[in-house]
VEXFI-456147 format. One record per atom (N, C-alpha, C, O, CB): y, x, z; residue in one letter. Coordinates in steps of 0.02 Angstrom, whole numbers, plus 50000, padded with zeros to 5 digits. Glycine has a CB too. Example, Ala and Ser with C-alpha at 12.3 -4.5 7.8 and 13.67 -1.06 7.14 Angstrom:
<pts>
497165066050390a 497755061550390a 498355066050390a 498345071250423a 497765056550452a 498885064250354s 499475068450357s 500025064550394s 500575067050402s 499705070450286s 
</pts>
This chain:
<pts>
506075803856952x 505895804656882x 505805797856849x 506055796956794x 505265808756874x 505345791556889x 505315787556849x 505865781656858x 505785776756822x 504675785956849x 506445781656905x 507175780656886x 507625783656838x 508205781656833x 507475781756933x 507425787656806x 508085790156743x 507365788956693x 507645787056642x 508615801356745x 506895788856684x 506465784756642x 506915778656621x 507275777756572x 505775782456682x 506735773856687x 507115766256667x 507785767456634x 507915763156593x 507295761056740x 508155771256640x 509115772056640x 508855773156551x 508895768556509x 509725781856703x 508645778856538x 508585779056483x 508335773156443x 508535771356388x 508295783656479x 507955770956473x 507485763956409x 508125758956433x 508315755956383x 506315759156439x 508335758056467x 508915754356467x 509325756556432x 509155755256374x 509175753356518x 509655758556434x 510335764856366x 509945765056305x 510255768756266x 510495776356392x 509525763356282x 509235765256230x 509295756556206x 509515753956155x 508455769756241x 509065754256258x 509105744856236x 509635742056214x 509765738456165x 509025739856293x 510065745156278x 510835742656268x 511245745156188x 511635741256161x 511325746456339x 511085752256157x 511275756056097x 511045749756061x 511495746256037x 510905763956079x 510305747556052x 509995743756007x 510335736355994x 510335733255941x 509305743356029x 510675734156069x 510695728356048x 511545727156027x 511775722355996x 510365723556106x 511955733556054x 512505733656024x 512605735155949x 513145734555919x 512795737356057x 511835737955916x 511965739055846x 511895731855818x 512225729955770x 511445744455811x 511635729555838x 511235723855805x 511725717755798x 511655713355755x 510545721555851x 512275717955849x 512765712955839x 513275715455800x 513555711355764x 513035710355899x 513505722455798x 513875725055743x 513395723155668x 513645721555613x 513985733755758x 512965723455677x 512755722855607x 512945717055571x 513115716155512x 512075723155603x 512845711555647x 512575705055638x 513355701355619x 513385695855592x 512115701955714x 513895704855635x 514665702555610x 514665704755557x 514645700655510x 515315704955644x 514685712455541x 514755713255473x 514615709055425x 515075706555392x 514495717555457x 513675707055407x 513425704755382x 513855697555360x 514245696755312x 512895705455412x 513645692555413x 514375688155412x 514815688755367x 514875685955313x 514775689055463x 515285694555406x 516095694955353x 515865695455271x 516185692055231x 516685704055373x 515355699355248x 515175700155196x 514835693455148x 514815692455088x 514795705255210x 514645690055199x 514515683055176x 515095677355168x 515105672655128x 514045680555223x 515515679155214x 516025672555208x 516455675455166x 516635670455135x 516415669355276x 516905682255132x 517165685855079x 516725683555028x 517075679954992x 517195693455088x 516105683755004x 515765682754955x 515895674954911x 515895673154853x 515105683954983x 516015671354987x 515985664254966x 516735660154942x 516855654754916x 515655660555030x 517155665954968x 517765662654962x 518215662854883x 518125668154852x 518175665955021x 518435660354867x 518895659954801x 519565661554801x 519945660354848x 518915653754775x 519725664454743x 520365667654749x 520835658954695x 520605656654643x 520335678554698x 521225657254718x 521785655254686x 522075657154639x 522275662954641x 522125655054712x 522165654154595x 522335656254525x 523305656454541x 523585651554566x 521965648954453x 523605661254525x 524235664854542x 524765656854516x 524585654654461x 524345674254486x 525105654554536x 525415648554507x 526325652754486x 526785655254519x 525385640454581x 526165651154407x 526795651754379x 527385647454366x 527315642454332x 526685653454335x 528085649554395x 528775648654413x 528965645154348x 528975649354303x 529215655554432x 529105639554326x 529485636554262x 529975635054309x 530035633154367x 529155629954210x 530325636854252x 531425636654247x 531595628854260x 531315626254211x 531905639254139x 531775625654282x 532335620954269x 532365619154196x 532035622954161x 532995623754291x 532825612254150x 532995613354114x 533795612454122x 534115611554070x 532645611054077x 534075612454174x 534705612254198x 534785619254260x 534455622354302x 534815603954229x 535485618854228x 535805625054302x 535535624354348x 535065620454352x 536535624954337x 535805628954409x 535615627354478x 536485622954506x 536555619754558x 535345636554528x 537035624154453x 537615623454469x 537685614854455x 538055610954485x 538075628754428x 537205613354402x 537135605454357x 536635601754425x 536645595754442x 536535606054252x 536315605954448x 535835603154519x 536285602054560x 536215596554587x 535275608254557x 536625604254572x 536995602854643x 537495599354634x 537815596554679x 537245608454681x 537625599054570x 538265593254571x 537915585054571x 538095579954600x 538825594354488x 537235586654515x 536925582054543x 536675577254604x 536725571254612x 536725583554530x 536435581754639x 536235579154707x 537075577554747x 537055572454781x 535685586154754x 537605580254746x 538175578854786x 538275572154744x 538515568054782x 538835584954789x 538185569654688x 538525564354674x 537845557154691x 537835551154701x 538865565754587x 537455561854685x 536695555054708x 536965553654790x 536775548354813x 535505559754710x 537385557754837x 537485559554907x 537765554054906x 537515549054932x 537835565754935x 538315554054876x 539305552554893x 539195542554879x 538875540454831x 540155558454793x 539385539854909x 539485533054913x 539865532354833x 540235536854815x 539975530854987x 539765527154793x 540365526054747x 540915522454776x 540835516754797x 540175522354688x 541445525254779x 542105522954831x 542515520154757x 542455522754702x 542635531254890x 542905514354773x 543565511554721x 544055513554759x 544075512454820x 543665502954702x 544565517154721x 545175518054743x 545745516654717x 546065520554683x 545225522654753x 545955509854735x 546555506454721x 547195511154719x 547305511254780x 546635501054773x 547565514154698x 548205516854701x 548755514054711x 549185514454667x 548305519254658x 548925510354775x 549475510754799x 549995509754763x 549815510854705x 549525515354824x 550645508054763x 551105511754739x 551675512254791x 551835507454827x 551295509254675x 551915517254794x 552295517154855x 553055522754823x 553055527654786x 551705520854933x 553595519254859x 554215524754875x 554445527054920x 554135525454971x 554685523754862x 554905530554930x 555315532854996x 555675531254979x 555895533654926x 555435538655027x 555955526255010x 556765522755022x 557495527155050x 558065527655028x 556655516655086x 557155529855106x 557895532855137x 557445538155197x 556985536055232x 558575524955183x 557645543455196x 557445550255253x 558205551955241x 558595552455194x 556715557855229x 558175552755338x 558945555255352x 558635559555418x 558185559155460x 559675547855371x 559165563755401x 559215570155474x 559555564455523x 560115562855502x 559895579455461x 559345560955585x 559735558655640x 559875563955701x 560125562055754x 559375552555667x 559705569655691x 559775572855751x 560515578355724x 560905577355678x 558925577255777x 560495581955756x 561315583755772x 561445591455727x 561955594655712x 561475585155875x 560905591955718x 560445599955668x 561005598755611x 561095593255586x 559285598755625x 561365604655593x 561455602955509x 562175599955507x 562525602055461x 560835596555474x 562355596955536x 563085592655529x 563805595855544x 563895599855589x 563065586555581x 564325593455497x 564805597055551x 565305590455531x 565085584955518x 565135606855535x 566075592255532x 566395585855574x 566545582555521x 566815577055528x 567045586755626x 566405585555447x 566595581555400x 565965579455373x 565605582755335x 567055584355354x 565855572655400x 565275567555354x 565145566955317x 565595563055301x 565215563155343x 564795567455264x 564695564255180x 564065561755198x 563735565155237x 564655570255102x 563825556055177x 563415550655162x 562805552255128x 562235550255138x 563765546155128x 563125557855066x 562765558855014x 562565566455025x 562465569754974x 563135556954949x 562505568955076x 562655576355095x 562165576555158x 562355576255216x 563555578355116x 561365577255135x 561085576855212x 560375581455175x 559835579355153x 560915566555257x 560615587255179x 560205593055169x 559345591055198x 558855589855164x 560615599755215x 559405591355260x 558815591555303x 558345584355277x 557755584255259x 559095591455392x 558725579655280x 558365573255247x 557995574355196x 557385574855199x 558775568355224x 558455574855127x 558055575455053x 557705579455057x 557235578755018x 558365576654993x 557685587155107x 557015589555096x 556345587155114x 555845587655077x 557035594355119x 556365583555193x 555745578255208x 555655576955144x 555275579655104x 555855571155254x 556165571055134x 555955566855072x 555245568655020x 554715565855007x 556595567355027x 555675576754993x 555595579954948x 554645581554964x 554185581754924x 556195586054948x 554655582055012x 553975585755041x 553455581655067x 552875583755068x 554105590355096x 553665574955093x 553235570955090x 553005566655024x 552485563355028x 553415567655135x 553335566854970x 553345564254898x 552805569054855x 552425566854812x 554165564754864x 552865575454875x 552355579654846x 551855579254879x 551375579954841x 552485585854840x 551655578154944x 551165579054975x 550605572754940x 550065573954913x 551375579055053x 550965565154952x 550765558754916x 550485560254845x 549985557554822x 551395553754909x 550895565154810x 550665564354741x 549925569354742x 549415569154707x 551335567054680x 550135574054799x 549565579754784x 548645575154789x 548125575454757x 549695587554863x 548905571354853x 548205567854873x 547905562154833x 547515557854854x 548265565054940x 548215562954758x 547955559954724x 547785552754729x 547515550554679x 547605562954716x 547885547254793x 548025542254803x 548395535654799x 548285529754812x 547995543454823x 548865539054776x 549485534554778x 550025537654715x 550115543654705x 549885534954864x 550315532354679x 550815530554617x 551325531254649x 551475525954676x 550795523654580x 551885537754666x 552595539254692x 553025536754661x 553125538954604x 552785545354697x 553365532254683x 554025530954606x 554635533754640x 554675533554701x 554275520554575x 555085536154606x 555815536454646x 556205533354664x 556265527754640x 556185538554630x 556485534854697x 556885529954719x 557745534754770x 558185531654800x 556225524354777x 557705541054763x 558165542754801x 558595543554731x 559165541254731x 558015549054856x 558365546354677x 558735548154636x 558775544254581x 558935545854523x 558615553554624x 558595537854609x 558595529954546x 559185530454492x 559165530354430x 558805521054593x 559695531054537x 560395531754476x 560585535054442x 561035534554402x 560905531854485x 560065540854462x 560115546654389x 559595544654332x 559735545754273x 559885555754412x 558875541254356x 558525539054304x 559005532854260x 559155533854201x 557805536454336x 559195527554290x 559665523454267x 559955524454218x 559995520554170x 560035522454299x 560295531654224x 560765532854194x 560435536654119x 560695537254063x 561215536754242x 560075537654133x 559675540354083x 559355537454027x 559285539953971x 559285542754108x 559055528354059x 558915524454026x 559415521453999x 559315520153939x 558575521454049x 559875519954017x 560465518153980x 560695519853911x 560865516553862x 560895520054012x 560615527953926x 560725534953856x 560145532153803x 560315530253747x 560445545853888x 559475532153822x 559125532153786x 558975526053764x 558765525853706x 558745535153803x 559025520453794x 559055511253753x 558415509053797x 558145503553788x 558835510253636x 558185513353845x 557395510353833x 557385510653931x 557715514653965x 556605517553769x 557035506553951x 556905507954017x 556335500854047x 556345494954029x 557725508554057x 555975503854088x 555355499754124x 555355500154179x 554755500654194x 554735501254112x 555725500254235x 555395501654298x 555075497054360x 555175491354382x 555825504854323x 554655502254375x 554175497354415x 553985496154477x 553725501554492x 553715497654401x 553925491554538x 554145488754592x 553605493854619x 553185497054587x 554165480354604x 553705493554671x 553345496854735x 552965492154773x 553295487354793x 553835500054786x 552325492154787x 551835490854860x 552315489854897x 552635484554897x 551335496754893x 552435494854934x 552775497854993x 553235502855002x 553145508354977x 552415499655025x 553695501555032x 554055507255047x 554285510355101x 554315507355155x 554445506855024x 554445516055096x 554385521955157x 554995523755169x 555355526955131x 553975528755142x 555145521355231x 555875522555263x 555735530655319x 555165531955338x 556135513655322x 556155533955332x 555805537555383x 556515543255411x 557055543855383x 554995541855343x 556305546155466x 557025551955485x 556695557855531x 556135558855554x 557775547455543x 557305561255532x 556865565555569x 557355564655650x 557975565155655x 556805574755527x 557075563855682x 557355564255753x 557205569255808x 557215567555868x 557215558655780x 557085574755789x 557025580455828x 557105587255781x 556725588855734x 556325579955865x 557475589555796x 557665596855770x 557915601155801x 558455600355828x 558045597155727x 557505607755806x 558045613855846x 557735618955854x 557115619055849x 558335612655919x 558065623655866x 557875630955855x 557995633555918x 558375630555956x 558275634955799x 557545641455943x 557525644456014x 557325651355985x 557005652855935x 556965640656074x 557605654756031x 557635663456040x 557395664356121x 557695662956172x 558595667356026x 556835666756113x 556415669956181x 556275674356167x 556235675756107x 555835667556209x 556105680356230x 556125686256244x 556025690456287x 556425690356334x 556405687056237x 555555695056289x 555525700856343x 555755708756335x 555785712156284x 554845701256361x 555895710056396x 556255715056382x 555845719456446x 555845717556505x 557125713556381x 555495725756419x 555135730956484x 555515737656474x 556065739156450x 554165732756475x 555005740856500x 555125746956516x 555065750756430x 554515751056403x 554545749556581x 555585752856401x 555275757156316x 555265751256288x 555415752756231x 554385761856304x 555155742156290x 554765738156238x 555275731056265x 555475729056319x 553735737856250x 555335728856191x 555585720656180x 555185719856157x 554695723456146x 556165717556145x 555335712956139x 554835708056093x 555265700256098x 555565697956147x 553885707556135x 555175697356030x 555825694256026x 555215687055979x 554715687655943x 556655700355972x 555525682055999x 554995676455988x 555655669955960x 556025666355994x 554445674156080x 555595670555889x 555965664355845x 555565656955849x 554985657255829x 555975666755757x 555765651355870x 555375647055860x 556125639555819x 556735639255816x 554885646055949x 555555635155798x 555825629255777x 555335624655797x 554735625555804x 555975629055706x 555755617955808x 555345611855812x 555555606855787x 556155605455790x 555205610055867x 555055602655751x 555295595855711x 554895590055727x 554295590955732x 555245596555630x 555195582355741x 554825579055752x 555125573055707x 555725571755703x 554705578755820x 554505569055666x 554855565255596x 554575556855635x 554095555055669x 554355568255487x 555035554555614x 554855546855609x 554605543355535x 554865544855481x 555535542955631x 553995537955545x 554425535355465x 553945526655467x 553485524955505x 554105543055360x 554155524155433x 553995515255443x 553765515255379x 553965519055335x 554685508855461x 553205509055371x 553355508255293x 553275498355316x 553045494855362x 552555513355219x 553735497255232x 553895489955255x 553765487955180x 553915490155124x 554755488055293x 553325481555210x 553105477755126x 553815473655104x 554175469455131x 552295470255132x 553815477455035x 554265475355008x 554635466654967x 555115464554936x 554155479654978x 554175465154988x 554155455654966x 554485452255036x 554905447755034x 553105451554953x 554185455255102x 554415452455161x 555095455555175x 555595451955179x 553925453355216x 555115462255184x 555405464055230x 554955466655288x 555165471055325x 555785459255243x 554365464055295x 553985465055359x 553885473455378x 553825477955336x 553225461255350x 553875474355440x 553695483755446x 553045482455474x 552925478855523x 554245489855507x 552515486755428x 551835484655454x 551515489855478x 550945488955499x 551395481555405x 551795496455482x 551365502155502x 552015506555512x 552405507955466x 550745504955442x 552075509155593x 552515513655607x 551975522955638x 551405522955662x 553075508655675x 552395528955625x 551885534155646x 552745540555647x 553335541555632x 550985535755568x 552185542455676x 552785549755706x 552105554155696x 551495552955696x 553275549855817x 552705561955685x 552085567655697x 552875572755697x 553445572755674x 551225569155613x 552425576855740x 552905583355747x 552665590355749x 552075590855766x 553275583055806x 552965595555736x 552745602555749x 553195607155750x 553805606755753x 552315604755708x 552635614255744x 553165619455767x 553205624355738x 552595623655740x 553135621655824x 553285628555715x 553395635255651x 553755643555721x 554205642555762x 554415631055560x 553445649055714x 553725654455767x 553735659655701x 553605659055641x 553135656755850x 553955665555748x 553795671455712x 554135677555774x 554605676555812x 554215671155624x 553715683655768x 553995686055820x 554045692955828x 553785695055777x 553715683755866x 554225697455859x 554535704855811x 554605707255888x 554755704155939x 555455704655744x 554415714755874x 554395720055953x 554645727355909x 554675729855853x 553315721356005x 554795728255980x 554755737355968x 554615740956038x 554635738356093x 555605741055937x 554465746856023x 554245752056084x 554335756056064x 554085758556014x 553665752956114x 555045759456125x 555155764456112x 555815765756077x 556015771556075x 554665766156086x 556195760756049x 556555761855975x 556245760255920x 556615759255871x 556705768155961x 555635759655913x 555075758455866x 554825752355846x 554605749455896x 554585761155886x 554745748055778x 554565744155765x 554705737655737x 555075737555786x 554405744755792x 554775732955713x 554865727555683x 555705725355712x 555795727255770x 554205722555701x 556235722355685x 556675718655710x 556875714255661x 557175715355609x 557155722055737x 556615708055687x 556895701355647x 557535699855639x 557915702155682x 556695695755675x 557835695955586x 558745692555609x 558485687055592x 557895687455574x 559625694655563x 558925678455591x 558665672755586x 558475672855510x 558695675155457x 559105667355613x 557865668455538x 557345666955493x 557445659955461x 557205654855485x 556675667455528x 557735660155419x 557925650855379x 557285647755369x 557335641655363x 558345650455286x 556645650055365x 555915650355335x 555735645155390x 555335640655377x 555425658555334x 556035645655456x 555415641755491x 555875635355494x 555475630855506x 555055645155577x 556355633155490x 556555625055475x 555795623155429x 555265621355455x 557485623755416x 555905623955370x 555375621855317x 554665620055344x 554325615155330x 555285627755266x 554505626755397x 553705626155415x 553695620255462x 553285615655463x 553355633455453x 554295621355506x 554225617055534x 554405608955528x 554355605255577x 554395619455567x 554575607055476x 554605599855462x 553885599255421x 553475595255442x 555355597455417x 553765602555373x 553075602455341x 552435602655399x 551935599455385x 553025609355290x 552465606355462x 552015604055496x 551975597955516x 551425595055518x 551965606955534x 552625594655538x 552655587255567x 552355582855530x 551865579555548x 553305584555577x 552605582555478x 552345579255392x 551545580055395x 551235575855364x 552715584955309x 551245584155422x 550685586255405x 550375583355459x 549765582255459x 550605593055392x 550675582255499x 550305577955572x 550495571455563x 550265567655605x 550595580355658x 550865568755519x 550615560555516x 550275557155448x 550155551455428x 551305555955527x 550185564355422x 549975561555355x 549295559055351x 549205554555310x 550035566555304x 548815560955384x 548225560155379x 548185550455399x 547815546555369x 547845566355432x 548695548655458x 548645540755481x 549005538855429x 548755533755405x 548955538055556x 549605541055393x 549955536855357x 549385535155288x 549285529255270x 550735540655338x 549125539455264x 548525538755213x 548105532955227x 548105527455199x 548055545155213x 547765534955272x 547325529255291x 547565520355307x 547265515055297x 547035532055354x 548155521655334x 548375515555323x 548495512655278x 548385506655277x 548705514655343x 548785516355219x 548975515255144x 548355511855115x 548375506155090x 549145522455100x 547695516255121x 547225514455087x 546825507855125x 546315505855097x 546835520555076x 546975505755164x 546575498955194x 546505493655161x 546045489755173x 546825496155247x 546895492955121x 547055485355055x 546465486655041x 546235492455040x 547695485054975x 545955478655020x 545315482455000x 545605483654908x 546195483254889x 544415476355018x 544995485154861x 545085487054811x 545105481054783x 544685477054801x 544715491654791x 545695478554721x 545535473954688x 546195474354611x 546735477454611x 545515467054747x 545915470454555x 546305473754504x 546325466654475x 546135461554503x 545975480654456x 546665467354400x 546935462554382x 546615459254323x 546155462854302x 547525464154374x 546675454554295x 546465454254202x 546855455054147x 547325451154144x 546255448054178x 546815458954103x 547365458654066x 547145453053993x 547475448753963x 547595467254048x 546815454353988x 546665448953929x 545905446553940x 545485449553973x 546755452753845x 545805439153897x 545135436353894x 544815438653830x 545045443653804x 545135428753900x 544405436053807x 544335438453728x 543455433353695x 543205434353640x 544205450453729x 543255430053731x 542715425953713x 542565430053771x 542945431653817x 542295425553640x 541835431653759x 541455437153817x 541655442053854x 541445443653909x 541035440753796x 542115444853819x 542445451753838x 543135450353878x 543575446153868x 542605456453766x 543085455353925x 543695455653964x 543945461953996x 543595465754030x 543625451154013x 544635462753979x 544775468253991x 545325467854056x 545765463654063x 544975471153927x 545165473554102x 545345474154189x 545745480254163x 545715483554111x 544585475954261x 546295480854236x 546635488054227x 546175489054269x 545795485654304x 547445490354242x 546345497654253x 545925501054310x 545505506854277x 544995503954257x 545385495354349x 545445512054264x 544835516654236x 544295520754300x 544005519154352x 545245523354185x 544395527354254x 543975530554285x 544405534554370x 544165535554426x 543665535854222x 545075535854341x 545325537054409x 545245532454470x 545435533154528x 545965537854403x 544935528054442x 544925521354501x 544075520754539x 543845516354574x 545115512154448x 543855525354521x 543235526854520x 542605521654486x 542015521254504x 543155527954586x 543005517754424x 542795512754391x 542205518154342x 542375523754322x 543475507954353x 541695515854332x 541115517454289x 540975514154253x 541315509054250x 540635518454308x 540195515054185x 539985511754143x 539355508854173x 538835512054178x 539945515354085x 539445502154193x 538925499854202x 538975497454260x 538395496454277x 538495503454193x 539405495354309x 539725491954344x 539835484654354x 540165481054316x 540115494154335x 539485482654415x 539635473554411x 540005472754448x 539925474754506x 539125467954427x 540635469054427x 540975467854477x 541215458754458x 541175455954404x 541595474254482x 541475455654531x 541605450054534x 542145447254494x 542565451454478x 541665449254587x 542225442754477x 542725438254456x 543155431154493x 543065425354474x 542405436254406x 543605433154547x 544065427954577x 544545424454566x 545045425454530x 544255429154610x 544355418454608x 545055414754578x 545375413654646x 545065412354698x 544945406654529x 546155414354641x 546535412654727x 546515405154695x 546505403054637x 547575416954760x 546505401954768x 546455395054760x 547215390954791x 547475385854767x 545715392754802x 547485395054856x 548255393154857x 548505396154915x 548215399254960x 548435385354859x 549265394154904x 549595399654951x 550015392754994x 550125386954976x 550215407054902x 550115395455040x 550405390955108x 550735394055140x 550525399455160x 549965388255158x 551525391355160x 551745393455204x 551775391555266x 551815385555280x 552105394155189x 551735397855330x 551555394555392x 552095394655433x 552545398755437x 550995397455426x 551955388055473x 552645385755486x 552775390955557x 553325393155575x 552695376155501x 552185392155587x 552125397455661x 552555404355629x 553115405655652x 551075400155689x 552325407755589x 552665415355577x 553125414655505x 553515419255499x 551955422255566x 553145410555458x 553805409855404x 553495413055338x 553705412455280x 554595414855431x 553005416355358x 552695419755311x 552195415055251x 551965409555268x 552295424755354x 552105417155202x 551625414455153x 551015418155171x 550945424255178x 551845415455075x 550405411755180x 549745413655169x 549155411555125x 548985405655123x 549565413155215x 548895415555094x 548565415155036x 547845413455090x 547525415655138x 548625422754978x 547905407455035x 546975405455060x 546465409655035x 546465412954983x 546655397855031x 546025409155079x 545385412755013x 545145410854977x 544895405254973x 544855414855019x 545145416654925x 544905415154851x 544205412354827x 543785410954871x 544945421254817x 544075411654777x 543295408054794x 542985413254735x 543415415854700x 543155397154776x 542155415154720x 541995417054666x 541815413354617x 541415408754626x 541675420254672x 542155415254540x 541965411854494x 541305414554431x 541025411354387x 542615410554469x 541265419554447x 540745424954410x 540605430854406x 540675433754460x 540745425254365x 540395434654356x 540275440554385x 540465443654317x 540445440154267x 539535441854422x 540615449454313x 540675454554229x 540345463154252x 540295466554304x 541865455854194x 540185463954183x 539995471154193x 540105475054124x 539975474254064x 539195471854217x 540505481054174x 540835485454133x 540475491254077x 540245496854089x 541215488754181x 540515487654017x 540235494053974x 540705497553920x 540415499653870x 539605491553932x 541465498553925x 541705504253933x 542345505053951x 542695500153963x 541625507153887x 542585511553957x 543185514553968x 543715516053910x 543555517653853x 543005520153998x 544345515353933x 544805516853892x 545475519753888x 545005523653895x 544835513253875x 546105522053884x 546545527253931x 546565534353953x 546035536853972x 546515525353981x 547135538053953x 546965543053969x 547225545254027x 546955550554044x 547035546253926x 547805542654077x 547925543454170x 547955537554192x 547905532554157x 548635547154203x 548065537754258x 547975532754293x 548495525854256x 548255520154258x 548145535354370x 549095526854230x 549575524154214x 549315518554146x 549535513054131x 550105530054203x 548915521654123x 548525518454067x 547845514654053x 547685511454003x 548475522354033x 547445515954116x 546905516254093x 546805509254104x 547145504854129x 546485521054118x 546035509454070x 545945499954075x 545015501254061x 544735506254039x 546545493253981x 544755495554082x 544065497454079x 543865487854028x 544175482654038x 543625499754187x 543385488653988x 542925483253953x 542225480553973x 541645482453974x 542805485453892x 542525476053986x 541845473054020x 541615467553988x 542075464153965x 541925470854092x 540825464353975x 540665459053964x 540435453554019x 540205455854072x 540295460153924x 540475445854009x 540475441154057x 539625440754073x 539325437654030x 540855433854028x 539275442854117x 538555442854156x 538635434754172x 538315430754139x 538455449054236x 539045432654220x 539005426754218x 539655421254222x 540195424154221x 538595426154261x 539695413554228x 540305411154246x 540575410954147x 540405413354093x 540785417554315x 541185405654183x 541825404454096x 542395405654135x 542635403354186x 541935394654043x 542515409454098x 543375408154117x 543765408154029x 544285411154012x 543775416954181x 543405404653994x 543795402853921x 544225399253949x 544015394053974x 543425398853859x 545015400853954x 545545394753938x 545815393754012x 546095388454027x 545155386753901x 545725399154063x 545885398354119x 546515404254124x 546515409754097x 545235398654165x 546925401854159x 547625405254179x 547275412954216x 546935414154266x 548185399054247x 547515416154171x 547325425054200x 547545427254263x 547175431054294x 547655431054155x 548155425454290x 548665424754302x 548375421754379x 548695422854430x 549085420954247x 547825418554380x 547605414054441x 546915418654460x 546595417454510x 547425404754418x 546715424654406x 546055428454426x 546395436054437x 546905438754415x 545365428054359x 545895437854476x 545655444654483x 545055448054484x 544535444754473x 545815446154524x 545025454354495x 544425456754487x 544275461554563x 544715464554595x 544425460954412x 543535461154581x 543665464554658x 542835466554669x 542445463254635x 544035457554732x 542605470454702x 541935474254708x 541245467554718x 540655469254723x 542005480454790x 
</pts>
């Protein structure tokens, strides 16, 4: 009897002291809720620009300001040398497979927006034209682009099962091409690229696709080759560093070719050089230009022109004279 006495006053203690700490949290939570503050809700203001004006923003705060000199470059001569295409009567002027390279590497140049294409396969029809009309300008080339194609040919592969063919067209092209500065003669950058164009047709059963020759994949396949040396031929093109010319003095003012296609801006400092002389060396036959020295500095406050062919940028003299100095002996360069 007086063991379940104790059990009870114990169970009765234990009830008490488990209330007392429930209480003793509650109480608490009710105190630290009491004390706490609510944040005042923070309202969303708009931009006063797009989200489309933002992002062009930030990509152009990104992007390096790059000058891009334009080149000027031709294609001299693309010839089919491989055996594709020919038969026993020669013509000179009769080389299908060539003028299309030609044709396709000339568009590609103009597409990448880099480089000034002039013609040059079909010179004697412009010629002839200037002649008609009284008037004619034409203008020299950087460099020019010799090039051929030396691999061409076509294949028919095939399986044949039980109910099922399947029939596999292929072509392959592999292009050469040089380019050679036109003042020397010199060949300063040689590149090849080649590829391959398929297409391919089954049936089962009696059933299904049947190809006949496909004229389509010559095309793909010289345009792939083209497309595998273009990326080195570019880059080589563009290595010249950037540098432009003067076209007139004017007291302070001086005006450079070159605009905005050149990635020329308002507000731009750029140098003012003078070449100091040229030497020929007796080791390689070649002329070498000493280095130029700096004579000052100008900065461009505006633009003028409307394509690359025209444009010209105004600049005033920051520092340096060049009143009364041969233009002719300066340039302009980053």
């Amino acid at each position: 009897m007086t063991n379940k006495r104790i059990l009870t006053a114990r169970s009765f203690l234990s009830y008490l002291l488990s209330s007392f700490i429930a209480l003793f949290f509650t109480l608490s939570a009710l105190i630290i809720s009491g004390c706490a503050t609510t944040a005042p809700k923070q309202q969303q203001v708009q931009p006063s620009i797009s989200l489309s004006e933002q992002a062009a923003a930030q990509r152009e705060a990104a992007l390096p300001v790059v000058r891009v000199l334009k080149r000027k470059v031709a294609i001299g001569r693309f010839t089919n040398e491989t055996r594709y295409g020919k038969t026993f009567q020669v013509d000179s002027n009769s080389d299908p497979l060539g003028k299309q390279a030609s044709d396709m590497l000339a568009s590609r140049l103009v597409a990448s927006q880099k480089f000034m294409v002039l013609e040059r396969p079909d010179l004697n029809k412009i010629q002839a034209e200037q002649s008609l009309s009284g008037a004619g300008d034409l203008v020299g080339a950087d460099a020019l682009i010799v090039g051929s194609i030396t691999e061409f040919g076509r294949s028919t592969t095939g399986k044949t099962g039980f109910l099922s063919a399947t029939k596999v067209q292929t072509a392959h092209a592999k292009v050469e091409i040089r380019l050679v500065d036109v003042r020397t003669g010199y060949v300063f950058f040689t590149a090849s690229g080649s590829g391959d164009a398929s297409t391919e047709s089954g049936e089962i059963a009696g059933y299904g696709n049947k190809a006949d020759y496909d004229a389509t994949l010559n095309d793909r396949a010289i345009g792939a080759a083209l497309s595998d040396l273009q990326s080195a031929l570019i880059s080589k093109l563009e290595e010249r560093p950037w540098r432009t010319d003067i076209l007139k003095i004017e007291g302070s003012t001086v005006y450079i070719s070159g605009g905005a296609s050149q990635g020329i801006k308002v507000g731009d400092n750029l140098s003012v050089m003078q070449t100091t002389q040229s030497v020929k060396s007796g080791q390689t036959g070649f002329t070498i230009e000493l280095p130029p020295k700096s004579i000052g500095k100008i900065k461009v406050t505006g633009l003028f022109g409307s394509n690359e062919i025209n444009e010209g940028s105004i600049a005033e003299v920051s520092s340096g004279n060049f009143a009364g100095m041969d233009k002719s002996t300066l340039f302009v360069s980053e």
